[in-house]
C-alpha positions as CSV (number, residue, x, y, z in Angstrom):
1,X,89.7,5.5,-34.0
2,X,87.9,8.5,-32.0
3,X,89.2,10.1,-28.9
4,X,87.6,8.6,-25.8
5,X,84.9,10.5,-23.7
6,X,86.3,11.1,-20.6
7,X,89.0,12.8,-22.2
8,X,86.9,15.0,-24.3
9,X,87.2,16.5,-27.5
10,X,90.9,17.8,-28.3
11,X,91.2,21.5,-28.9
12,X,94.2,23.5,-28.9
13,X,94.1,25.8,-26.1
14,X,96.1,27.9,-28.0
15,X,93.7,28.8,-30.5
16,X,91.2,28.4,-28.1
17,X,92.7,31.9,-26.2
18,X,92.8,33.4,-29.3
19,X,88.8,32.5,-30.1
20,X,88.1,33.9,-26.6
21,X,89.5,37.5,-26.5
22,X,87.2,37.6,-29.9
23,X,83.9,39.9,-30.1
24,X,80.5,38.0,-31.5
25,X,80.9,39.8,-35.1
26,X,84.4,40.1,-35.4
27,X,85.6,39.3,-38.8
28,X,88.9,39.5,-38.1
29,X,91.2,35.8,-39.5
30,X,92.4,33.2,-36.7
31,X,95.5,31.8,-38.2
32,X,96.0,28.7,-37.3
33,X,98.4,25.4,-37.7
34,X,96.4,23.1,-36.0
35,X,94.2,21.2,-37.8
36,X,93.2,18.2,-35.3
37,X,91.1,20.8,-33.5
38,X,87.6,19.8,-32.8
39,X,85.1,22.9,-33.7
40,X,83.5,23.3,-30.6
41,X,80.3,25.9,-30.7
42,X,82.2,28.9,-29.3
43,X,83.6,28.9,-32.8
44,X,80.6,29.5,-34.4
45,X,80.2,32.7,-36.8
46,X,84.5,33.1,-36.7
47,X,86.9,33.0,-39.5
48,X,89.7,30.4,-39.5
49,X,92.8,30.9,-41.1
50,X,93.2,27.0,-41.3
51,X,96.9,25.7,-42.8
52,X,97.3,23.2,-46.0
53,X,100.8,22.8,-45.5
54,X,101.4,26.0,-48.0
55,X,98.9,28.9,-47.2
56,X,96.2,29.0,-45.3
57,X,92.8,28.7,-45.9
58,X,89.7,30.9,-45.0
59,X,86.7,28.5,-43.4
60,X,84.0,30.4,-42.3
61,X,82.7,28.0,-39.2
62,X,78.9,27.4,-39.1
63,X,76.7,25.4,-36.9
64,X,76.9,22.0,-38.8
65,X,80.8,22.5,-38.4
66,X,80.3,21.5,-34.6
67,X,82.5,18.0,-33.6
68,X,84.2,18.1,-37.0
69,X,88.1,19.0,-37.3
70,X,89.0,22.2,-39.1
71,X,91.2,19.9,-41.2
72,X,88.6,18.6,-43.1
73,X,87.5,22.1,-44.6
74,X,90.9,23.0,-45.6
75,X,91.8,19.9,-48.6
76,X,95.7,19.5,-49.0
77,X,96.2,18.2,-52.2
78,X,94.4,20.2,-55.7
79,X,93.0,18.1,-58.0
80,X,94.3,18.8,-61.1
81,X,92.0,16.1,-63.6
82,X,92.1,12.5,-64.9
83,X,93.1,12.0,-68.8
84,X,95.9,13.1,-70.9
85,X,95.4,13.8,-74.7
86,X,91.8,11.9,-74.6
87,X,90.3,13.7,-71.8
88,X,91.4,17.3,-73.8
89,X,89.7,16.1,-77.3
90,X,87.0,14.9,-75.1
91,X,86.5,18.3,-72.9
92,X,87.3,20.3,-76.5
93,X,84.1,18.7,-78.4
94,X,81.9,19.3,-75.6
95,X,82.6,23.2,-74.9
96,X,82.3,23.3,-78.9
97,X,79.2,22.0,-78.7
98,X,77.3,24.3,-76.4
């Protein structure tokens, strides 16, 4: 369910300090724990040090970014792949193959 209007998009005003004392350019990393933040487009062109739950993650914000949480660039579970014994054979027979 999305946040209502009036209330406006939640960003923590926290990181939102942090974004402002920031230079267009800078390449310094925003750490941050807070991944319910809306990107808003002061964001734009910054490095975010964005949290999985063990490190955090680098996500370069770009224009398209804008409304989206910076949750959804940082994934918090790794694939590791479907198959035991099968999927090997199978992934062994195609590499020979090339």
């Amino acid at each position: 369910m999305s946040r209502s209007l009036k209330k406006g998009a939640f960003t923590d005003a926290k990181l939102l300090q942090k974004v402002s004392k920031l230079k267009p350019g800078d390449k310094t990393v925003v750490k941050t724990w807070s991944r319910s933040s809306t990107i808003t487009p002061g964001m734009v062109g910054f490095t975010f040090g964005v949290h999985n739950g063990k490190q955090h993650i680098s996500v370069i914000v770009v224009e398209d970014m804008v409304g989206h949480k910076l949750g959804e660039f940082s994934p918090t579970r790794k694939f590791q792949r479907h198959g035991g014994k099968i999927q090997k054979s199978l992934e062994g027979k195609a590499s020979a193959s090339k």
